[in-house]
Residue frames as qw, qx, qy, qz and C-alpha x, y, z in Angstrom:
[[0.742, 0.499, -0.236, 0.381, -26.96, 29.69, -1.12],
 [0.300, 0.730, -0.425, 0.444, -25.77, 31.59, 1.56],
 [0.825, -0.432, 0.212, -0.295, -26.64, 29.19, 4.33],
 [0.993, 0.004, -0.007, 0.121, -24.78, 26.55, 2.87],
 [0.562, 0.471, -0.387, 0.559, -21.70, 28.74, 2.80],
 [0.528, -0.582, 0.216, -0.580, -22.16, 29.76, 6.50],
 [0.978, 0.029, -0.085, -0.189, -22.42, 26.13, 6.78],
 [0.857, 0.341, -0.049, 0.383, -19.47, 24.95, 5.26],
 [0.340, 0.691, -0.308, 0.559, -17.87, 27.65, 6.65],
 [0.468, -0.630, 0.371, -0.496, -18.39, 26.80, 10.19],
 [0.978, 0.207, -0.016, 0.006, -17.73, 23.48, 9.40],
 [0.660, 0.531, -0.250, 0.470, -14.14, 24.36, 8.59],
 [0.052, -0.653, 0.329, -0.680, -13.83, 26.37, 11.64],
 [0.672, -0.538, 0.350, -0.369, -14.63, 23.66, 14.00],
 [0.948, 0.173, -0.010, 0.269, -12.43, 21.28, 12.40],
 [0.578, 0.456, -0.329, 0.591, -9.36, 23.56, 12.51],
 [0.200, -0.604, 0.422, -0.645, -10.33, 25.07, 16.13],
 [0.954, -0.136, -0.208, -0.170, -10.33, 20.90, 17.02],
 [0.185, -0.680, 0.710, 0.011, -7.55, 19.83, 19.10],
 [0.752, 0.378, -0.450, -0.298, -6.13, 16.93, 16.92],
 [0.639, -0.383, 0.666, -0.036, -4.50, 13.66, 18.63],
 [0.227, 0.451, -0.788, -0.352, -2.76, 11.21, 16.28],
 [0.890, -0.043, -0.113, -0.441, -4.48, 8.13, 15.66],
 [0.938, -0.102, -0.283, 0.170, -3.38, 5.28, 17.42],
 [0.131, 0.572, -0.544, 0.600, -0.91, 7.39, 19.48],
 [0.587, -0.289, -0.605, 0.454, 0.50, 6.40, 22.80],
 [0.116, -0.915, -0.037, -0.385, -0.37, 8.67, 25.05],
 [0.763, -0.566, 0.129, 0.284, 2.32, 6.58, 28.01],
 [0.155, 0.873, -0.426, -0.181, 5.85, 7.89, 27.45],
 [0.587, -0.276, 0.747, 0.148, 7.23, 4.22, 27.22],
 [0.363, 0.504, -0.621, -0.478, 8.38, 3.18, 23.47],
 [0.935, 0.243, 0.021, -0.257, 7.52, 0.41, 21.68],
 [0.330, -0.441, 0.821, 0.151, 10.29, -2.28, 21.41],
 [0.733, 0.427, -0.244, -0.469, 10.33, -4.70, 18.34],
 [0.616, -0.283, 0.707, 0.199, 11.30, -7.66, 17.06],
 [0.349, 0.748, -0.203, -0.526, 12.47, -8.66, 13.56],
 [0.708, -0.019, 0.678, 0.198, 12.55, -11.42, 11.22],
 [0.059, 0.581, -0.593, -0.554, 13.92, -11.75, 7.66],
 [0.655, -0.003, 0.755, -0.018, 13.01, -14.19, 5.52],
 [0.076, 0.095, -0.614, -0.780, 13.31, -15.22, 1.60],
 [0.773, 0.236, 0.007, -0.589, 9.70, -15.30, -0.58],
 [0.653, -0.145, 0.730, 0.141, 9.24, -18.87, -1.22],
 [0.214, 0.479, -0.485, -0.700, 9.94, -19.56, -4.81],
 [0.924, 0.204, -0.230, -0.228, 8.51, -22.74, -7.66],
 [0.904, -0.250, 0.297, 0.176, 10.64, -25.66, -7.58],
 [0.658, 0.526, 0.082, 0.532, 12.70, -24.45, -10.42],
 [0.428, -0.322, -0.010, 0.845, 13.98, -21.26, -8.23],
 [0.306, 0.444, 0.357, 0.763, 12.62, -18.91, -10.85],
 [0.137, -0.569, -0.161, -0.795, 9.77, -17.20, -9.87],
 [0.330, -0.097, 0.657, -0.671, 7.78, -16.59, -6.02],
 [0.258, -0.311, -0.811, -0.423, 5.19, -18.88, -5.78],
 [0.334, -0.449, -0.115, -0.821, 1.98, -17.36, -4.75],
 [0.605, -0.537, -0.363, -0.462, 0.61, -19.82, -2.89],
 [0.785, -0.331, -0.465, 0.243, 3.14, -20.74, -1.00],
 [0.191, 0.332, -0.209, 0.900, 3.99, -17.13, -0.16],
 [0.635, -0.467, -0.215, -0.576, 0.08, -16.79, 1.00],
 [0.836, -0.107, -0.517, 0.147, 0.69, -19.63, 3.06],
 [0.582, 0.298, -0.260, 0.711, 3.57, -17.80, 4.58],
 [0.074, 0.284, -0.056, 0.954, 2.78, -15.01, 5.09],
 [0.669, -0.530, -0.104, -0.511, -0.78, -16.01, 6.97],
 [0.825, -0.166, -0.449, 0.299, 1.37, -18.59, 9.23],
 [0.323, 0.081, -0.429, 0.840, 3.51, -15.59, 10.22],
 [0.436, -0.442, -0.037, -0.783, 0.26, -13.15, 10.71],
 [0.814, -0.454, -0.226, -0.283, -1.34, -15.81, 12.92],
 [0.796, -0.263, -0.305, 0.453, 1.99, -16.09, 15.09],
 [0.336, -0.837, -0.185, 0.390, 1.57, -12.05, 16.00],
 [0.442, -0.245, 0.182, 0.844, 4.26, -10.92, 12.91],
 [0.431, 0.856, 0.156, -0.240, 3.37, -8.01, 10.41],
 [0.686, 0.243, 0.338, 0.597, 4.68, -7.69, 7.44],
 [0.153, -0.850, -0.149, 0.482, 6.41, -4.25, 6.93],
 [0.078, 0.684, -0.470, -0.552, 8.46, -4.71, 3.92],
 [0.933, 0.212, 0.275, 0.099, 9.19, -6.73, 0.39],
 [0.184, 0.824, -0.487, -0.225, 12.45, -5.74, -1.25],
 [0.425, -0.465, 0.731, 0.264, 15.07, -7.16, -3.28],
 [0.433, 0.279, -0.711, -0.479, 15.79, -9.29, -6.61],
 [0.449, -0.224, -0.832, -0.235, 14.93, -12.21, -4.97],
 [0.226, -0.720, 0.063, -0.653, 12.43, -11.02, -2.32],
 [0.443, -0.069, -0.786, 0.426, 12.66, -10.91, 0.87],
 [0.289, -0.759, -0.447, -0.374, 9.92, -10.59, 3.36],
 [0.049, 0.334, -0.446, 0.829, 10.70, -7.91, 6.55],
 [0.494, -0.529, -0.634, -0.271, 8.60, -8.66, 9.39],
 [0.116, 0.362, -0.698, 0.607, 8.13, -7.32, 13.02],
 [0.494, -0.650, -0.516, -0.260, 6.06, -7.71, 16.24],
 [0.381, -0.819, 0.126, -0.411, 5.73, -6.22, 19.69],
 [0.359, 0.192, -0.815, 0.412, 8.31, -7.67, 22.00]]
């Protein structure tokens, strides 16, 4: 029993005496620079509701042309997208 606290306790101690680096930090001092597109969710033919597939659609057309999708907001939505300039 008391091995495994020993253990566990050195464990803890080489995790907090770890020097931590953010994931996916930059380590260059140059900033990222975006771009930003807007666009409505596409809806049924009646206007009512989003339709799914053609949102799918969408929303892989933009992925495969380098945007991410970063937001969905609004009544009727709207999709937020950026990418790297």
């Amino acid at each position: 029993m008391k091995k495994k606290l020993y253990l566990c306790l050195l464990v803890l101690a080489l995790l907090f005496l770890t020097p931590w680096h953010g994931a996916g930090q930059r380590t260059n001092s140059a900033r990222q620079t975006w771009e930003y597109r807007v666009e409505e969710a596409p809806n049924y033919p009646n206007g009512s509701f989003v339709d799914p597939d053609k949102a799918q659609q969408l929303l892989n057309q933009r992925g495969a042309e380098g945007w991410e999708l970063i937001a969905v907001a609004g009544g009727q939505p709207l999709f937020y997208f950026r990418r790297a300039k």
